[in-house]
KEKE-3310 file (N, C-alpha, C; in steps of 0.2 Angstrom, whole numbers, plus 5000, padded with zeros to 4 digits):
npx = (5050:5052:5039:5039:5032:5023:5011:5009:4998:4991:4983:4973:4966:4954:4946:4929:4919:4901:4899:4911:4923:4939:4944:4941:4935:4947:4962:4970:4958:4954:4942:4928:4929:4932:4919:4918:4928:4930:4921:4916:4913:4922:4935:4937:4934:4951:4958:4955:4962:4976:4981:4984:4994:5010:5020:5020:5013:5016:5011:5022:5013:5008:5013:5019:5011:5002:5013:5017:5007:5002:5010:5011:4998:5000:5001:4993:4982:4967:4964:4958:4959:4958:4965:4977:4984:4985:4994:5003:5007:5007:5022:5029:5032:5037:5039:5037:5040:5034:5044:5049:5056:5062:5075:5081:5076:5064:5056:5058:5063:5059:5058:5066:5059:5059:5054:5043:5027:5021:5030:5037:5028:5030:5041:5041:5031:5038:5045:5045:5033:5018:5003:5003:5000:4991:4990:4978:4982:4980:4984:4994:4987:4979:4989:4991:4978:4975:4986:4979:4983:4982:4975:4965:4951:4947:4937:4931:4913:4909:4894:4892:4889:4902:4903:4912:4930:4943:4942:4942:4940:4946:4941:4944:4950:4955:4943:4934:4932:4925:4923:4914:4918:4918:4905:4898:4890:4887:4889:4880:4877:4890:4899:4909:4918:4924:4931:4936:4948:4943:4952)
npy = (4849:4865:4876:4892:4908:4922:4930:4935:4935:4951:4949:4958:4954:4960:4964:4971:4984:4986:4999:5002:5003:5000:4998:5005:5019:5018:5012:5001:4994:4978:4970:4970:4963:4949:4940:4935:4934:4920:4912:4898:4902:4914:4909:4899:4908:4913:4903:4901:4910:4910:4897:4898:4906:4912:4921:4934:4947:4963:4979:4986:4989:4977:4967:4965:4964:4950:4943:4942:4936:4923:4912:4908:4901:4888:4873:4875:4868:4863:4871:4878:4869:4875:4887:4884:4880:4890:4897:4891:4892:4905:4908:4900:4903:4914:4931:4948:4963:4980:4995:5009:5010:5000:4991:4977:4962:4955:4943:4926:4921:4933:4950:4965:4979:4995:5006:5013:5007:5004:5001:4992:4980:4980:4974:4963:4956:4953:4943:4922:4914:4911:4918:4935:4940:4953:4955:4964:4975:4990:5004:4998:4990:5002:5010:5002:5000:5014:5015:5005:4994:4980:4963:4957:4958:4954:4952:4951:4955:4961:4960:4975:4992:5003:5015:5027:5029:5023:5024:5011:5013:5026:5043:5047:5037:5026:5025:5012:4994:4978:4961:4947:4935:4926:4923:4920:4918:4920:4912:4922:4931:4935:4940:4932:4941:4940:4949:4951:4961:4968:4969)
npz = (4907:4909:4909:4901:4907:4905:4907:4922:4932:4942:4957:4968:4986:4997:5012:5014:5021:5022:5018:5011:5016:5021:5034:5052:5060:5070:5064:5068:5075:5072:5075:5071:5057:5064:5067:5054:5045:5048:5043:5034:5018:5020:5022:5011:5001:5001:5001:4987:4981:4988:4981:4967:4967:4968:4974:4986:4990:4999:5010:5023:5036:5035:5033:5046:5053:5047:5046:5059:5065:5057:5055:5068:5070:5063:5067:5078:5091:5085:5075:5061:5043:5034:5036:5042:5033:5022:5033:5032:5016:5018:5026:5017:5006:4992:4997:4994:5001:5000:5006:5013:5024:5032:5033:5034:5032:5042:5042:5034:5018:5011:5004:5004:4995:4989:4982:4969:4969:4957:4948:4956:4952:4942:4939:4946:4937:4927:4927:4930:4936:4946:4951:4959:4974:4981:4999:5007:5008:5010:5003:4996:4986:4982:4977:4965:4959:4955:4944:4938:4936:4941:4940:4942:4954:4972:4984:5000:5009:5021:5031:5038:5044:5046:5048:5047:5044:5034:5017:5004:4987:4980:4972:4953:4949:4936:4923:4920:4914:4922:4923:4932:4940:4949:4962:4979:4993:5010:5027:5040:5028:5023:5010:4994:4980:4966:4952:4936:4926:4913:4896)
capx = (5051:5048:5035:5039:5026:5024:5008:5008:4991:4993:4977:4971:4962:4954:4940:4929:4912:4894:4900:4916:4926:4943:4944:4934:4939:4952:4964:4972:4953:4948:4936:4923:4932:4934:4915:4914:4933:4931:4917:4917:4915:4928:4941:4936:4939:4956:4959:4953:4967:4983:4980:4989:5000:5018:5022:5015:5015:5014:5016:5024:5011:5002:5015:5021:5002:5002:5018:5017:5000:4998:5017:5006:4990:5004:5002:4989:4976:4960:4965:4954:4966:4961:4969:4983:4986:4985:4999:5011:5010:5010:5028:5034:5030:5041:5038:5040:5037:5036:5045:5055:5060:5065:5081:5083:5070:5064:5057:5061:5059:5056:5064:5062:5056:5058:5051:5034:5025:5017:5039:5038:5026:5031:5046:5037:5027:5041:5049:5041:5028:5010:5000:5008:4992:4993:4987:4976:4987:4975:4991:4997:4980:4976:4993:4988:4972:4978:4989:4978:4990:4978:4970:4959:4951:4945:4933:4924:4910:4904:4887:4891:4894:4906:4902:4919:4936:4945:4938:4947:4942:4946:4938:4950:4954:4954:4938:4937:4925:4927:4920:4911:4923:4914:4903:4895:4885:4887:4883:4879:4877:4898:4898:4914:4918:4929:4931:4944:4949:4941:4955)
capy = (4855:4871:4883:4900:4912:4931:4932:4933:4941:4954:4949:4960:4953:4964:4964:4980:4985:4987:5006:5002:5006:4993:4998:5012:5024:5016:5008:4996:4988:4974:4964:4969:4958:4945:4934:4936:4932:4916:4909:4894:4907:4920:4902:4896:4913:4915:4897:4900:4915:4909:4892:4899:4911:4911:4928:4937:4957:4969:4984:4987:4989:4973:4962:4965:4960:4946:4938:4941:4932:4919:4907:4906:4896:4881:4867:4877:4863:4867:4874:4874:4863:4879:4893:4880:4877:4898:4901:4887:4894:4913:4906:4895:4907:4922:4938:4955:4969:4986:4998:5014:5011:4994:4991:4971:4957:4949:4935:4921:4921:4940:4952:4971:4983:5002:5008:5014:5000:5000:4999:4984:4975:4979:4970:4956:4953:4953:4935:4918:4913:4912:4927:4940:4941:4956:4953:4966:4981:4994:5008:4993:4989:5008:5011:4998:5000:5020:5015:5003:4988:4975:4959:4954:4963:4950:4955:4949:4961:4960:4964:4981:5000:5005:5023:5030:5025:5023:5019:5008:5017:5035:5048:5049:5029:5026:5021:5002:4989:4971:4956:4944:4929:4921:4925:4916:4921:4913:4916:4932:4937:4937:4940:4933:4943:4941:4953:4952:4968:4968:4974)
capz = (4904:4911:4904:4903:4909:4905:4909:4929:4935:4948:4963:4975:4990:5003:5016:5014:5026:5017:5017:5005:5022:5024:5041:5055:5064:5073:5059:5073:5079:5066:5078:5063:5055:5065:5066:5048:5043:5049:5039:5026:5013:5019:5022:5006:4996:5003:4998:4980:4981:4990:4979:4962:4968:4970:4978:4992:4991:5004:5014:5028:5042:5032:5034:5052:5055:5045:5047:5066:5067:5053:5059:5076:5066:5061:5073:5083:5092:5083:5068:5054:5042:5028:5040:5043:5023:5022:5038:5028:5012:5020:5028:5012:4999:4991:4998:4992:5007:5000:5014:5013:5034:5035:5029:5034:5032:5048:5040:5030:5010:5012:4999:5005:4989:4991:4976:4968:4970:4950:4947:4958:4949:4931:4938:4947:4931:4921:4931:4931:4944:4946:4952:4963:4979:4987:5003:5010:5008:5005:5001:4989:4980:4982:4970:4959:4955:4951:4941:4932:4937:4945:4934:4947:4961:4976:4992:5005:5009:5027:5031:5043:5043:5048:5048:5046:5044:5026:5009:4996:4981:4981:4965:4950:4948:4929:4921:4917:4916:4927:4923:4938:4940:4954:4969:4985:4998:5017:5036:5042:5023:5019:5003:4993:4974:4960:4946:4932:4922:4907:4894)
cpx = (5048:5043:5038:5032:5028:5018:5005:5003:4992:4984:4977:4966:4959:4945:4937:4918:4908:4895:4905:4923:4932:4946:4938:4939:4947:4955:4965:4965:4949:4942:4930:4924:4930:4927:4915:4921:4933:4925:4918:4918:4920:4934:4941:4938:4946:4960:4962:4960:4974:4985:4985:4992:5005:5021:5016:5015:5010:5015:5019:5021:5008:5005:5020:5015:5003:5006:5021:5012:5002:5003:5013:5001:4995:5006:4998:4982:4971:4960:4962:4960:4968:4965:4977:4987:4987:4991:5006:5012:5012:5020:5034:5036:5035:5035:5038:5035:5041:5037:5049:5058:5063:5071:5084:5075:5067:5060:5059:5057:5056:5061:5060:5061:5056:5059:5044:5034:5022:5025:5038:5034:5027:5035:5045:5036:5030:5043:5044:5037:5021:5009:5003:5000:4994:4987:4984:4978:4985:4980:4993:4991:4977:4982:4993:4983:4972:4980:4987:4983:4988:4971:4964:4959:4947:4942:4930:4920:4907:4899:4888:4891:4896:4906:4908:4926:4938:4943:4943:4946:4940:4944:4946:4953:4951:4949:4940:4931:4927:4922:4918:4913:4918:4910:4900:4895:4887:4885:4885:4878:4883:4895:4907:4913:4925:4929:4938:4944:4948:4946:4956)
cpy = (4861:4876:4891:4905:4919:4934:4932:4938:4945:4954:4952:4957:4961:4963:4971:4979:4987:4995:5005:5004:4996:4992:5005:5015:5023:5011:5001:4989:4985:4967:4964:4965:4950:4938:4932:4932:4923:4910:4904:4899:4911:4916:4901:4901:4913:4911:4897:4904:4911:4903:4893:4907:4909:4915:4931:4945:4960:4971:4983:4984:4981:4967:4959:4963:4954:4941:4940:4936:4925:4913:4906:4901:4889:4876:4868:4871:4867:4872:4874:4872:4873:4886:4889:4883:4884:4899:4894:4890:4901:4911:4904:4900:4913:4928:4944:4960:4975:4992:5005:5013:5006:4990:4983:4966:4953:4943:4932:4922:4928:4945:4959:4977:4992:5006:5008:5007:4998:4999:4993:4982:4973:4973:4962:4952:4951:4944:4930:4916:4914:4919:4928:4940:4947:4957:4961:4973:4985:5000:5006:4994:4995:5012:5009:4998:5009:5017:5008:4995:4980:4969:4956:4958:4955:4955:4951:4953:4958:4965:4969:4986:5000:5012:5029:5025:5028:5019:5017:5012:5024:5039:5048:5043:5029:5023:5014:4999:4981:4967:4951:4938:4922:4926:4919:4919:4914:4916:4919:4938:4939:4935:4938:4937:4944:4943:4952:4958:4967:4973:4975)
cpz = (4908:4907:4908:4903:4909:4909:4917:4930:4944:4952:4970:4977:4996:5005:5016:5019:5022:5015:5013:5009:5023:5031:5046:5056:5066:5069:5062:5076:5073:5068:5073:5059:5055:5064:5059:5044:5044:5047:5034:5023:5013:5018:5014:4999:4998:5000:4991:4978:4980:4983:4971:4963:4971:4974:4982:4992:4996:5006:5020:5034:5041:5037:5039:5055:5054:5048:5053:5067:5064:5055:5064:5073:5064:5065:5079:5084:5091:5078:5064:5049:5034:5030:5038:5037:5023:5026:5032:5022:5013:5020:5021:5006:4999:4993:4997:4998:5004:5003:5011:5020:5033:5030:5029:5035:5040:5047:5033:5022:5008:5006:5000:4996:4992:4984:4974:4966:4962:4947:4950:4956:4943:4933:4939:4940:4926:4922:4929:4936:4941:4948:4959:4965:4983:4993:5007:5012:5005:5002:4995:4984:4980:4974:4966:4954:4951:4944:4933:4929:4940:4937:4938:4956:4966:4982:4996:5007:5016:5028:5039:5039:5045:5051:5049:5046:5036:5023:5006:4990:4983:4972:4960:4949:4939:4929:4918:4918:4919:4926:4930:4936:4943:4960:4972:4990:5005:5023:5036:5036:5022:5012:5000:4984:4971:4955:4944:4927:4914:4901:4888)
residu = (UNK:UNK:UNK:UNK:UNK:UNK:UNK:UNK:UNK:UNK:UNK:UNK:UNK:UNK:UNK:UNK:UNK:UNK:UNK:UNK:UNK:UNK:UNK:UNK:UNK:UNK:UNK:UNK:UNK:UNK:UNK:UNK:UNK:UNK:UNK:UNK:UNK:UNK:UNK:UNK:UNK:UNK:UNK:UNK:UNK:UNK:UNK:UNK:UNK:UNK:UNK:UNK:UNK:UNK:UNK:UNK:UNK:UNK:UNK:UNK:UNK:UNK:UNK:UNK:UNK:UNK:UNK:UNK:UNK:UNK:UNK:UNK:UNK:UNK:UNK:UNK:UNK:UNK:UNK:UNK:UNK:UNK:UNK:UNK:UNK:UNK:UNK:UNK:UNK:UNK:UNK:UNK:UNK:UNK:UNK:UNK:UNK:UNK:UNK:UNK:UNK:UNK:UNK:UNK:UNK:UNK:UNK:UNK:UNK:UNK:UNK:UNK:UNK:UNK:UNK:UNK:UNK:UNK:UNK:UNK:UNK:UNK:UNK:UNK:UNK:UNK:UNK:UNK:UNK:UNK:UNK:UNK:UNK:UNK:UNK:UNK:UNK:UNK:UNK:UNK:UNK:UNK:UNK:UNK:UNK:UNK:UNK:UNK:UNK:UNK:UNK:UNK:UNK:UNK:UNK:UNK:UNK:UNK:UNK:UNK:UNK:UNK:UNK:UNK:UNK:UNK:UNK:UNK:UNK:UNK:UNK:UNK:UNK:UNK:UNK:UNK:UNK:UNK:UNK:UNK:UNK:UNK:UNK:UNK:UNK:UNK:UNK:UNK:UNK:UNK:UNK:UNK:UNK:UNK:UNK:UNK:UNK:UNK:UNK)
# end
């Protein structure tokens, strides 16, 4: 028997610097990223994520990143097995990419969207499936969190500044209160957090 499901939680993920900064100056350079992304604990959040989600959401520029990189990591010698597990279900899993430019899919299981993005989730929300992740899309999770459309926020918080670049939250986001899901701490001082929307 299938269970029907109304309640699909929409989770954001995103990596943000000890300033509140998702990338610097230079959008393109995320070696800031990189010692800290590669941590047990940032592996191990990413895991706790992909794990009950069904759908994958993202923009554009996200997921010409993504799903140019993450299909490379599947059968790569020396592969941590939780990257691996992460690039197969990237690859297996439904995808929604929200684009006004791109008029045909280039990858598999990809479904393009060109619509306000709190529209595309009503409509997500409305189907069956686990939780809709969006992956790292700070545009995405920037409209979302507007629009008061996010049931769980996710972070890894690396210990830098950054000292410029772009912030995730901007002034004028609806007040709310968020309850603390889970945390853990690991090398270098990554911090992982999970907040659910207190409604």
């Amino acid at each position: 028997m299938t269970e029907q499901t109304t309640g699909r939680r929409v989770v954001t993920n995103m990596a943000l610097s000890l300033d509140g900064r998702y990338a610097g100056s230079d959008p393109q350079d995320m070696s800031w990223v990189m010692p800290y992304a590669v941590t047990d604990v940032a592996r191990d959040h990413l895991t706790s994520l992909w794990e009950s989600a069904t759908t994958a959401l993202l923009g554009r520029v996200n997921a010409e990143g993504f799903l140019g990189f993450w299909p490379t990591v599947i059968g790569l010698e020396g592969a941590d097995p939780r990257d691996e597990a992460f690039a197969k279900w990237l690859v297996e899993t439904d995808k929604v990419v929200l684009s006004s430019t791109l008029r045909e899919a280039p990858w598999e299981r990809t479904t393009l969207v060109d619509k306000p993005t709190a529209q595309a989730v009503a409509e997500l929300k409305a189907t069956e499936g686990g939780d809709i992740l969006v992956l790292s899309s700070a545009s995405v999770i920037q409209a979302l969190l507007a629009a008061d459309k996010v049931d769980r926020v996710a972070f890894t918080v690396f210990p830098v500044f950054l000292g410029g670049g772009p912030r995730l939250f901007e002034d004028g986001l609806p007040a709310g209160q968020w309850r603390l899901v889970s945390q853990a701490a690991g090398e270098h001082g990554t911090l992982a957090l999970v907040y659910d929307r207190v409604r």
